[in-house]
N, C-alpha and C positions, 0 to 999 in steps of 0.2 A: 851579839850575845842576846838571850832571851830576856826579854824583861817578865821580872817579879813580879805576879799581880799577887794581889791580897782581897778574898770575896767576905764582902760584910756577913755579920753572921748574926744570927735572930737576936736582939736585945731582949727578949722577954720571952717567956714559955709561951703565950698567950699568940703572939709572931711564929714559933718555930709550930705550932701546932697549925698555922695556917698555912704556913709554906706543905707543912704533911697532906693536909686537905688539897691542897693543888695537884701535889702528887699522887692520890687516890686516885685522882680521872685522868691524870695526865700519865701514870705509869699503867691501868687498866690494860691487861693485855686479855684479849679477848677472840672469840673464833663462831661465825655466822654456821649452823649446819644446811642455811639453803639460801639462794640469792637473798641480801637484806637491805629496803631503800635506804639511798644516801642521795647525798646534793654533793657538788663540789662546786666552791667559787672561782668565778673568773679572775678576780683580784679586781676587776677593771671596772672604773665606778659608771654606775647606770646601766649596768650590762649584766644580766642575771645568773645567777647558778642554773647550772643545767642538771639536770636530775638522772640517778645514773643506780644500779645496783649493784654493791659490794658483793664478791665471787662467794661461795659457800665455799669451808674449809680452809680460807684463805687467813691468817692471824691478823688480827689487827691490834694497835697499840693505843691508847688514849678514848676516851665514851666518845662516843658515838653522837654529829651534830643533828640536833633535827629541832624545830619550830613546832611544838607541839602546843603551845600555849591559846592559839585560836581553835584546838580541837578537843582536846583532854585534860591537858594541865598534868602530863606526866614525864616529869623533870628529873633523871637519873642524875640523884645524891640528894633533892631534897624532898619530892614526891614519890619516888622511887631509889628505893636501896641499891647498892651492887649486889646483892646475894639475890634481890628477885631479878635486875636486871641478867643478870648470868644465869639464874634457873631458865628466864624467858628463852633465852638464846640458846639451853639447850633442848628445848622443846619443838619440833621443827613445825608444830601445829599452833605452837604461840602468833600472840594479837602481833609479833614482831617484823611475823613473815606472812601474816592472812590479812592483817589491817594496815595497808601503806596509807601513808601523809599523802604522796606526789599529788598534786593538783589543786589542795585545800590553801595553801600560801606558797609562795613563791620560795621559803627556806622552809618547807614541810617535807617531812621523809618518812623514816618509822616512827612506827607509834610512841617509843621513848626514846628518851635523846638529851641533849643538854645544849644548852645555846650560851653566849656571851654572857650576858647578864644573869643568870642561872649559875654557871661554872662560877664567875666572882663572889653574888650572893652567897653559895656554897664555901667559898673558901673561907671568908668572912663571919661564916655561922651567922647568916642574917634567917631570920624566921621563916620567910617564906621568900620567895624568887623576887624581886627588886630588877624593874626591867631598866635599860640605860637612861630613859630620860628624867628617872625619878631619883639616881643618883647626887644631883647637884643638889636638887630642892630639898636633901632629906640634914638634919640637925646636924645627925651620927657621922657628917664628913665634912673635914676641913678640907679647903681647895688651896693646894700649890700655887702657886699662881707663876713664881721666880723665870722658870722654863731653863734652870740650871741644872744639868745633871749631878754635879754634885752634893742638889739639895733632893735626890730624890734618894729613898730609903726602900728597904723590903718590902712587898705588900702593897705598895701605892697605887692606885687604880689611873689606869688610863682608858680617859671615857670622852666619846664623842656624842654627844648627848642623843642625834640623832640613828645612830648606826653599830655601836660597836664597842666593848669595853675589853680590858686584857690586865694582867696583874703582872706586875714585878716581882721575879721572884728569882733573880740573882743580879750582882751589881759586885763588876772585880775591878778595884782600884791602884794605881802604882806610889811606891812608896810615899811621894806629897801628898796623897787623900784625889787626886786628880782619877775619874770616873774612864775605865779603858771597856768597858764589856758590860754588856745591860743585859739580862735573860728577862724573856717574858714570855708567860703562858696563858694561852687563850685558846677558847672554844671557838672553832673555825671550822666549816664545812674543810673535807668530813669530818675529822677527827680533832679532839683537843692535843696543841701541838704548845709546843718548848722551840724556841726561835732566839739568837745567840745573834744581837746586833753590836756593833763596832761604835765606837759615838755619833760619827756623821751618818750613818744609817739611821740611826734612831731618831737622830733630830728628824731626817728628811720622811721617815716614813712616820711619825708618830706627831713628833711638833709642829711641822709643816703643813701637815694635816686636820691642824685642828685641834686636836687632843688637849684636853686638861689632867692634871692632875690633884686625881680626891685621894684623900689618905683617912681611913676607917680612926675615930676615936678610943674606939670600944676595942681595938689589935688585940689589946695588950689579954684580954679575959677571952679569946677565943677558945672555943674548947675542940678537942680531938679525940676520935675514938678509933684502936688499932680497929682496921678489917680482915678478916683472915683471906679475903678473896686480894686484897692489895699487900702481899708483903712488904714492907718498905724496911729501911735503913730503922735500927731504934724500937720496931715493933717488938714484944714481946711472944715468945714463941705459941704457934699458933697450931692448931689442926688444918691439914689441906682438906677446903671442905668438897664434897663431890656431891652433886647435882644430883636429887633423889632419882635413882635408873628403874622406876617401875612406874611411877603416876606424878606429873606436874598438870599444874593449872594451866589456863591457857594464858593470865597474866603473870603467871612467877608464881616461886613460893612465897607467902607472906606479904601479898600483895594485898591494894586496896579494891574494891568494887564498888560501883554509888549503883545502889536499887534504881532499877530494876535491872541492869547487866546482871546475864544467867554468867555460872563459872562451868568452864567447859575445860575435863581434866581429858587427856590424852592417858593410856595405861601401854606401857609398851614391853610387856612379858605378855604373851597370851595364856600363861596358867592364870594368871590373874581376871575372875569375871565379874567381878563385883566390884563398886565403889561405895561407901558408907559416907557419910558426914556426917558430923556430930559437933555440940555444943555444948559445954560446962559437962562434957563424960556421958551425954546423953544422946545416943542416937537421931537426927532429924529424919534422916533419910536413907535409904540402901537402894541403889541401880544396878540392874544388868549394865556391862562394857557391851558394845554395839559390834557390829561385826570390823567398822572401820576403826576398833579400839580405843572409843570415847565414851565419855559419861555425859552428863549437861546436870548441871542442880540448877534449880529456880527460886533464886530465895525470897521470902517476902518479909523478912526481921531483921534488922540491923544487927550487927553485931560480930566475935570473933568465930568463927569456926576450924576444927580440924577435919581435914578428910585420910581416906588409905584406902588401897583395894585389897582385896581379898582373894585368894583362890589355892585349891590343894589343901586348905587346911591352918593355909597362913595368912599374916597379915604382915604390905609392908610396911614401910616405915612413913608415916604421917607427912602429910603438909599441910600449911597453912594458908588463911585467909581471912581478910575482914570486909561486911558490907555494911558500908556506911550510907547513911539518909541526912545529908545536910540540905538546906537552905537560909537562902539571904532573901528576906522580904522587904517594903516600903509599903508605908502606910498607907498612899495614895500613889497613883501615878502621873498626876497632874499637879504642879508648884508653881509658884511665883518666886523669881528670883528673891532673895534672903528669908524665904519659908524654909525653918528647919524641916530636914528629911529623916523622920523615924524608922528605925530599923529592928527590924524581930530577926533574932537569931534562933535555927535550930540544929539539933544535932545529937547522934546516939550519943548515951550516957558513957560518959567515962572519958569522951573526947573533948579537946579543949581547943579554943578560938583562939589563934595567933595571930591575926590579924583581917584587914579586907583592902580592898584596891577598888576604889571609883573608874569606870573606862568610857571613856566614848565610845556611842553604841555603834560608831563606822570602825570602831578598832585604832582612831588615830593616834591615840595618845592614853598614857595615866594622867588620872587630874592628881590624883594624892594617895599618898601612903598612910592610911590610918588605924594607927595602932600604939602601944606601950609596949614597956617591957612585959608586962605579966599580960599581955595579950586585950587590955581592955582599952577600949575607946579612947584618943586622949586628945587629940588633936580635931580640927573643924580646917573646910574649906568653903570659901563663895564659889558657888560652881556658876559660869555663866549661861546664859540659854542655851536649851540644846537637850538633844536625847544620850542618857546615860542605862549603864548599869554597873553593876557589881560582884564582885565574885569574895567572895571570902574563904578563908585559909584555915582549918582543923587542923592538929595533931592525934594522931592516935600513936598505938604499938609499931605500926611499921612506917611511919612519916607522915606529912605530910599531906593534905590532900586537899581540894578546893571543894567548894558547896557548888550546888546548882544553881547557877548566875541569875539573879534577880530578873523580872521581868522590866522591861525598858519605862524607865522614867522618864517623863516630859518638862523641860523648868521653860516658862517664857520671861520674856525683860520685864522688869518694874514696870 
């Protein structure tokens, strides 16, 4: 006879909104219009993904993995939207299919993408991307420690500090409260997948492994927002949005750009021979379309802009973009260990500081996460000798977006 399972179900709106967040990247269904890079893992530790390109046409299910954080810092869900991630992908002259990752790190592919610690961050509504080894050290997470499945709950992160994080995000148990069926979903070369473990599977691939378990304090206030490009279960009814068919940017619509990146819009009607941009209703600019069907604008002011092309007598229908002028400075670039390190933040007016991340300037590691909730300085580290830098995190209109990384700081020993 079948046994009865019974699947936990969200204690709090704050939990069931995070479980929807999971499901945005993990139900993404999506379709490349020309070969687009991908990695795929071996499984097999010490032994690298090979790099490989997903077929044009071909549907895919779940965002898309890629390591972009040593190149760009463009993270599909928290530096990039699904609606400019899907305009990129329908543009076949986007940075998606002109600018590959392959050879810049070893889990580098397209230019957006969403990696482990990215995909969690995201579900969790953490401000800015939180990479796995800064999980354990951070306030905002209590550590499990039991190694009981029946003491684990919706939501709970499984984090190897060194390698790899994934989220719980189902748990079906039989009638004594005894744990039969664990789901968990994690961003994995290629795509973010939904994986249905048995108990002694889970223990062997997850606890046996290494894995701890952090559980988010902050669950309960997570917030969710429907997307019309993700219908899910509970959304309220939405418009199916269609990908502007005369003129996209080469980063999406509603994307970010950091000065001095030119935006290169593609117009694919040839009645159409102009392209305009404008800002606050005011003209900046007007371009012939090139015989190859592009435009190029050069901006030199931060700020939002709308563009549209023109031809026959018409105009279509707008898209967007903003170019941002951030920086993270230091006072000096030479410290002695427990010398405070001063910091000038800048950035276009209207955007606001979410936070910054200290890194070793070989890439090895975050030293710390330093931020509050309203985004202001609050915490302090001893950083030991060594060369650093930093990257700090804006919000604007369309997400997310990191400043231009500090120049490398020097600290030597007392």
């Amino acid at each position: 006879m079948q046994q009865t399972v019974y699947p936990d179900t969200p204690t709090s709106e704050g939990m069931k909104n995070a479980l929807l967040r999971a499901q945005q990247l993990a139900k993404l269904r999506w379709t490349p219009v020309k070969p687009l890079p991908a990695i795929v893992s071996t499984g097999i530790p010490d032994v690298s993904p090979y790099h490989i390109f997903l077929p044009a046409y071909k549907p895919q299910v779940g965002a898309n993995y890629a390591a972009v954080g040593f190149t760009n810092e463009k993270y599909v869900g928290t530096n990039v939207s699904i609606e400019t991630f899907m305009t990129a992908l329908a543009n076949p002259n986007s940075v998606l299919y002109t600018r590959t990752q392959h050879g810049k790190s070893k889990l580098a592919s397209a230019y957006y993408g969403t990696v482990c610690s990215e995909f969690a961050s995201f579900v969790l509504g953490l401000p800015f991307h939180i990479d796995c080894p800064q999980f354990p050290n951070m306030k905002e997470f209590q550590h499990i420690d039991s190694g009981v499945l029946e003491d684990l709950q919706l939501c709970d992160l499984l984090n190897e500090a060194k390698t790899h994080t994934a989220v719980v995000t189902g748990i079906d148990r039989d009638s004594s409260g005894k744990v039969v069926r664990i789901t968990v979903t994690e961003s994995t070369p290629p795509r973010v997948q939904v994986t249905e473990f048995l108990p002694e599977e889970f223990i062997h691939w997850w606890f046996d492994r290494g894995y701890q378990v952090l559980r988010y304090k902050k669950l309960h206030t997570v917030p969710y927002t429907p997307n019309p490009w993700v219908p899910l279960v509970g959304d309220p009814e939405l418009p199916a949005p269609v990908p502007n068919p005369v003129i996209l940017p080469d980063f999406g619509d509603k994307a970010n750009y950091r000065l001095p990146e030119c935006v290169t819009f593609s117009v694919f009607d040839a009645s159409y021979t102009e392209v305009a941009v404008t800002q606050n209703g005011k003209t900046v600019v007007s371009m012939p379309v090139s015989s190859e069907g592009t435009a190029v604008f050069q901006p030199d002011t931060p700020g939002c802009y709308e563009a549209f092309a023109i031809g026959d007598g018409q105009k279509s229908k707008i898209v967007e973009f903003c170019v941002t002028e951030a920086a993270v400075t230091t006072d000096r670039t030479q410290y002695t260990q427990g010398e405070a390190v001063h910091l000038t933040f800048t950035c276009a007016l209207g955007d606001t500081l979410v936070g910054f991340m200290v890194k070793t300037a070989d890439h090895a590691k975050y030293l710390g996460v330093l931020r509050s909730d309203d985004g202001i300085l609050a915490d302090t580290v001893t950083l030991p000798a060594g060369d650093y830098y930093i990257i700090a995190h804006y919000r604007n209109r369309y997400g997310v977006y990191s400043a231009t990384p500090s120049p490398v700081f020097h600290i030597t020993g007392e």
